[in-house]
C-alpha positions in Angstrom: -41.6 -63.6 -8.8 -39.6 -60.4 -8.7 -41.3 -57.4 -6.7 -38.8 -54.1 -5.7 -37.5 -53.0 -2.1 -37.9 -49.4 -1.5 -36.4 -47.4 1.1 -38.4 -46.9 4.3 -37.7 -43.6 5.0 -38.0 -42.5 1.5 -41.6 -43.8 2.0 -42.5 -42.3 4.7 -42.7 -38.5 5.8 -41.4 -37.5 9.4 -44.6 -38.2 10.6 -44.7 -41.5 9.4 -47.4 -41.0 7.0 -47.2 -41.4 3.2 -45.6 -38.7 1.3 -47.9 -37.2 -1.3 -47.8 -38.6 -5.1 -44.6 -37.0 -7.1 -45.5 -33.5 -8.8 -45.9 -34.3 -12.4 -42.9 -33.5 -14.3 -42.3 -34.1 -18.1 -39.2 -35.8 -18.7 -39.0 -35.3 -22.3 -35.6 -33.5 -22.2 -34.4 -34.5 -18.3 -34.9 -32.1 -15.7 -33.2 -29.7 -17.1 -36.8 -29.4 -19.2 -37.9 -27.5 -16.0 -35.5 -24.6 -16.8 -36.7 -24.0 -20.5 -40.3 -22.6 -21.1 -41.9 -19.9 -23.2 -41.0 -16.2 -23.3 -42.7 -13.4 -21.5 -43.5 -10.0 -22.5 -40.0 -9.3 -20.8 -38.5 -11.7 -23.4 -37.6 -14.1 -20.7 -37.7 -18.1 -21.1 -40.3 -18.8 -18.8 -42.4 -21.9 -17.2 -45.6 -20.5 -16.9 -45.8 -20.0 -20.2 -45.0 -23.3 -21.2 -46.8 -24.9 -18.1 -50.4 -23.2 -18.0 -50.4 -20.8 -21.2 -53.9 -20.0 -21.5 -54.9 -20.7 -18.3 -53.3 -18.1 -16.6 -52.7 -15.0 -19.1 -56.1 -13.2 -19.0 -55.5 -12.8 -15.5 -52.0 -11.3 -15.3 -52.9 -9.3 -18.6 -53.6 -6.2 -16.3 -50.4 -6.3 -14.3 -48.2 -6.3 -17.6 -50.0 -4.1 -18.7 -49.7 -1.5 -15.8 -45.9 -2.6 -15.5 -45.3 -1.6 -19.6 -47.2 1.9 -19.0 -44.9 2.3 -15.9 -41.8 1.2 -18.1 -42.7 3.3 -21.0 -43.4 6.8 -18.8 -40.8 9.5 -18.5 -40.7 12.3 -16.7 -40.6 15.6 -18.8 -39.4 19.2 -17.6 -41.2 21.9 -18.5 -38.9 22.9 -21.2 -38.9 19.7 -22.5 -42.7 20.1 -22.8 -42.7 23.5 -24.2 -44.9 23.6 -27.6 -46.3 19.9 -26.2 -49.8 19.1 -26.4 -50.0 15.7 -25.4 -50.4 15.6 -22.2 -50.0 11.5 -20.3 -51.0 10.8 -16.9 -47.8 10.3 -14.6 -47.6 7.2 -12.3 -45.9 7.5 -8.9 -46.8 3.4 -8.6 -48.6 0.3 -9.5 -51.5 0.8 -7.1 -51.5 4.6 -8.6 -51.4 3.5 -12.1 -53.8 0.8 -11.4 -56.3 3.8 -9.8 -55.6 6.6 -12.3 -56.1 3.9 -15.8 -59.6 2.3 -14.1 -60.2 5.8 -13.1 -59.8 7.5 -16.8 -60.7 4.0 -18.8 -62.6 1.9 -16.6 -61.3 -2.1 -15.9 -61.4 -2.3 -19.8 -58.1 0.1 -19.6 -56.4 -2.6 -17.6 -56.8 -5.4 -20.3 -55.4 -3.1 -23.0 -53.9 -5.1 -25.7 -55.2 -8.8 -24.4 -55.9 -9.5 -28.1 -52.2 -9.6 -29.0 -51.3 -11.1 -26.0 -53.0 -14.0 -26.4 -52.1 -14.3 -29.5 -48.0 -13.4 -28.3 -48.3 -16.1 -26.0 -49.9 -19.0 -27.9 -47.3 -17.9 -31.2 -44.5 -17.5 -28.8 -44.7 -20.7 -27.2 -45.5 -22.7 -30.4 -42.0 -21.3 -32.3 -40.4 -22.4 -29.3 -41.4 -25.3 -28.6 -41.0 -25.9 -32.6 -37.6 -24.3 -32.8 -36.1 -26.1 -29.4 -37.1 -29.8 -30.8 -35.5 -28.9 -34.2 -32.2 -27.4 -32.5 -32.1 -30.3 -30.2 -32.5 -33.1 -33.2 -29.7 -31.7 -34.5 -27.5 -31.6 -31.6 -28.4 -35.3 -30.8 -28.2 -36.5 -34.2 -24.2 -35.4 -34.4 -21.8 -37.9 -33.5 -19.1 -35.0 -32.5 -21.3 -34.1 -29.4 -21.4 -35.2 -26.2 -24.9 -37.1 -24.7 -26.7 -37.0 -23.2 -26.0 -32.7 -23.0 -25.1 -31.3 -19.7 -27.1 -28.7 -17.8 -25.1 -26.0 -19.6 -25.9 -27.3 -23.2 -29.2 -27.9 -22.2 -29.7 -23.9 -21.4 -27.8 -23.0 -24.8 -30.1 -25.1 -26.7 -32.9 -23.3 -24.6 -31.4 -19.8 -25.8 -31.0 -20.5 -29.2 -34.3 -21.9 -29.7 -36.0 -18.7 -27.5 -33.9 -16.5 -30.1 -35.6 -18.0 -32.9 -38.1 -17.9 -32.0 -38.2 -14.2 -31.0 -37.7 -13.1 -34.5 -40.5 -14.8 -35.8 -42.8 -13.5 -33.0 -41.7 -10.3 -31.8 -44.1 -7.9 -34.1 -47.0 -9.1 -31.9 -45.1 -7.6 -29.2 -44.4 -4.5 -31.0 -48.7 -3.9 -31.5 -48.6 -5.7 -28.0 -46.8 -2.6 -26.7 -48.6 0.3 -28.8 -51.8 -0.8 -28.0 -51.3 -1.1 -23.7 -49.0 2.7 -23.8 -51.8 4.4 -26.5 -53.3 7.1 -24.6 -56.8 7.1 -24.0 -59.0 8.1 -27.5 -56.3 6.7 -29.6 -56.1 3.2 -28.9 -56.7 1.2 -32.0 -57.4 -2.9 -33.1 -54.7 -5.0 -33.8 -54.5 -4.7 -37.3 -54.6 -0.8 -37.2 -52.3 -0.8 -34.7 -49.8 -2.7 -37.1 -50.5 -0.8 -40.0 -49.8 2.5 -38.0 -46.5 1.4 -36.9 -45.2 0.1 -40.7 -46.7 3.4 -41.5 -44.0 5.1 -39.2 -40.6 5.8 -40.2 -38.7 2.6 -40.0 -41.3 0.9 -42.4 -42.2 -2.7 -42.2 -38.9 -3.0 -40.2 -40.8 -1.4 -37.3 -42.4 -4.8 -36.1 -38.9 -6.0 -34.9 -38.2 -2.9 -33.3 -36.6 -4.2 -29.6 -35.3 -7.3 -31.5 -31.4 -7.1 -30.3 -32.7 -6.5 -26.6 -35.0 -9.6 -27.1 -32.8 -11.7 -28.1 -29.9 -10.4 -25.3 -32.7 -10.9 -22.6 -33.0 -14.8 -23.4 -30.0 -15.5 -21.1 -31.9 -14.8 -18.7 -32.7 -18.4 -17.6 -28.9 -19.0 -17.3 -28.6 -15.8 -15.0 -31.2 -17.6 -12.8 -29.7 -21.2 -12.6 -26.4 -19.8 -12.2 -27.3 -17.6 -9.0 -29.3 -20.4 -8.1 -26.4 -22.9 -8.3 -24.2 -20.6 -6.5 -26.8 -19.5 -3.7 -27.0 -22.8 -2.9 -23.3 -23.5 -2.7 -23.3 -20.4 0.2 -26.1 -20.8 2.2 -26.5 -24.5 2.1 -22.9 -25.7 1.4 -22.4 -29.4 1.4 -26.4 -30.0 2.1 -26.7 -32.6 -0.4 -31.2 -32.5 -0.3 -33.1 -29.3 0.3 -36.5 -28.7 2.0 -39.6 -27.4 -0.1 -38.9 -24.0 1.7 -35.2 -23.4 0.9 -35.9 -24.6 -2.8 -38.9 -22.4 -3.2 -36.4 -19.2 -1.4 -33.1 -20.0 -3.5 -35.9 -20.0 -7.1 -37.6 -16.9 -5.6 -34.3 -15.1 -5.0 -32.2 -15.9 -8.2 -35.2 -15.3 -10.6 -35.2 -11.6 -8.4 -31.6 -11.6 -8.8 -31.9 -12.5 -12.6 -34.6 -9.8 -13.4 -32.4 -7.2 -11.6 -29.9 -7.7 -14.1 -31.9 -7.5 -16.9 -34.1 -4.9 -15.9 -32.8 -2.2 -17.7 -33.1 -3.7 -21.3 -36.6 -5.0 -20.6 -37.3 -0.9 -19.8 -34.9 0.1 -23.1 -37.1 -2.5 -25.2 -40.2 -1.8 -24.0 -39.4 2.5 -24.9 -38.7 1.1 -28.6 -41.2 -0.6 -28.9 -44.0 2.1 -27.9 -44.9 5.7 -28.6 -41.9 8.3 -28.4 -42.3 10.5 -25.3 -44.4 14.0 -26.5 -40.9 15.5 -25.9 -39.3 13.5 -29.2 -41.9 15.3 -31.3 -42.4 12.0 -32.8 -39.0 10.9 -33.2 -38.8 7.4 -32.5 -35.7 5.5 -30.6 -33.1 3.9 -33.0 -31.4 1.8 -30.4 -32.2 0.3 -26.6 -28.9 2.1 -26.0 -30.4 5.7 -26.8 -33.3 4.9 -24.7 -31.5 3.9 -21.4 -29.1 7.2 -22.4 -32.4 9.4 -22.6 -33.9 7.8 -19.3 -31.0 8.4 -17.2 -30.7 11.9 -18.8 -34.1 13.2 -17.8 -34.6 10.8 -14.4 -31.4 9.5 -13.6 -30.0 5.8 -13.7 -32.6 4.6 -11.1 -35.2 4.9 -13.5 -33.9 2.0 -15.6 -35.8 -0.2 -13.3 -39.2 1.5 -13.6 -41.6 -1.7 -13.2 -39.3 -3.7 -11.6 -41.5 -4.6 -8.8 -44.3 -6.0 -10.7 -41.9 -7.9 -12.9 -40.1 -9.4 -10.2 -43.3 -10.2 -8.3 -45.0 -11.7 -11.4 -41.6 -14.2 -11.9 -40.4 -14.8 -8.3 -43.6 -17.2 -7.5 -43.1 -19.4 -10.3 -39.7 -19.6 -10.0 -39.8 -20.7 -6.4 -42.3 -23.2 -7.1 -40.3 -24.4 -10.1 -37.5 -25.0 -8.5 -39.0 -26.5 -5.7 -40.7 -29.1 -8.1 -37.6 -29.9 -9.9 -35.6 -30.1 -6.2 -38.8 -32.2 -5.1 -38.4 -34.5 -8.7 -34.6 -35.3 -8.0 -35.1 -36.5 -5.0 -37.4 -38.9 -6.3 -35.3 -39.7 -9.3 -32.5 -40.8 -6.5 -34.9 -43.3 -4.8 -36.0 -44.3 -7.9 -32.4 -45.5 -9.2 -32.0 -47.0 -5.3 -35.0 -49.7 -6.1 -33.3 -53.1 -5.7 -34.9 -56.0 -7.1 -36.1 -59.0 -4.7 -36.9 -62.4 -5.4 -39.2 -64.2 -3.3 -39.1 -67.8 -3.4 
């Protein structure tokens, strides 16, 4: 009769009671399958999407939504408004925005555009998911590869597979976008909303308006293992198991890090992707490079990280708890391999 030999301590908490079942963890693609999700509206690779998809977007449909009208806003001089006559509402935060868009629209103004988002996310996370399997097949099915593929490979595949799957799915973004920044009187369906914007000047082209920042802004789970990786190395050098807290702190702060960094090209795509400011006449953006030029133009370089705070709050939590999980499933991976087998007589 064979029966295994666990570790005591690895049984037991500091308390000497039993530690709580293992989080559950899909192990598909190695733990490196907790770094690759879905994309946000941000174009990010991200957990939640893949995790809880539907369960959690109706509820987090009103921050984006407030965080794309703060993106999207620019501050006009008066010359710049001279012969104007579309007049938007200026927000000085989220809690004002929040105010002023219940105040003007009611609670159905936060949930602007939930149509498309649903349907952004569920798309998104199905060419993804699609897009990584079939990238991945091919990696392992080459002889000239290393296996199993290391952490780094593992994020490539992630980005490559994100990228393709951003140019299938970005137009629902695009109507995404028009229909949350349309001021109040000219919001429109989905399908009106698409046929307005292949009615505008770029054509049917107009859907995958953004596209080059989209598919720049899927590094953006390598930014946050990297400064993970090397936050770890500073503050907890040669500390070979972290606690739930430090894991859940180093996620929080490199996904913070990460959005920092991209910030300003989730602001550029989002001002592509929407309504001109009144002071364009009309004239939409031809690159994420003229918008970032105009922003800093009329409100300085600062303004490139309109929104940041409810982008960085809506990813830091999930991050933390991510990579508290995946610290959390190593840990139990090592015990796992350190079962010795016993025979009893």
């Amino acid at each position: 009769m064979v029966v295994t030999e666990m570790p005591r301590l690895a049984c037991l908490r500091t308390d000497g009671t039993p530690p709580p079942p293992p989080p559950p963890c899909s192990s598909a693609h190695g733990p490196i399958s907790f770094l690759l999700g879905g994309l946000d509206s941000g174009g990010h690779l991200d957990l939640k999407a893949q995790r809880y998809g539907q369960e959690f977007k109706p509820t987090t449909v009103a921050t984006m939504g407030v965080k794309t009208r703060l993106q999207v806003q620019i501050k006009q001089t008066q010359t710049d408004l001279a012969g104007v006559t579309d007049s938007e509402e200026h927000y000085h935060s989220s809690l004002d925005a929040i105010r002023k868009i219940v105040k003007a629209e009611g609670i159905e103004g936060l949930y602007s555009g939930i149509n498309g988002s649903l349907i952004g996310v569920t798309s998104t996370n199905f060419a993804y998911f699609y897009w990584y399997s079939v990238i991945r097949t091919l990696y392992l099915s080459s002889s000239a590869l290393p296996k199993p593929p290391g952490i780094v490979t593992e994020l490539s595949l992630g980005a490559a597979a994100g990228a393709v799957a951003q140019i299938f799915t970005i137009p629902v973004s695009v109507i995404t976008t028009r229909q949350q920044t349309a001021p109040k009187g000219q919001k429109k369906g989905l399908r009106d909303t698409g046929r307005e914007v292949i009615e505008g000047d770029d054509g049917w082209t107009g859907l995958w308006r953004g596209l080059k920042a989209s598919l720049v802004l899927v590094v953006n789970p390598a930014i946050t293992y990297g400064a993970y990786q090397r936050l770890r190395e500073i503050l907890f050098a040669g500390k070979a198991n972290l606690r739930p807290w430090e894991s859940f702190a180093l996620g929080a702060l490199s996904k913070a890090l990460a959005t920092l960094v991209t910030q300003p090209l989730i602001v550029a795509k989002v001002g592509l992707q929407s309504r001109p400011p009144p002071a364009r006449k009309g004239r939409p953006f031809k690159s994420f490079l003229e918008v970032m030029l105009y922003i800093i133009e009329h409100e300085g370089p600062l303004s490139l990280f309109k929104g940041v705070a409810p982008q960085v709050a809506k990813g830091v939590l999930v991050q933390g708890l991510l990579m508290m999980t995946k610290e959390r499933s190593s840990q139990l991976q090592k015990v796992v391999k350190t079962v010795r087998p016993v025979v009893v007589k």
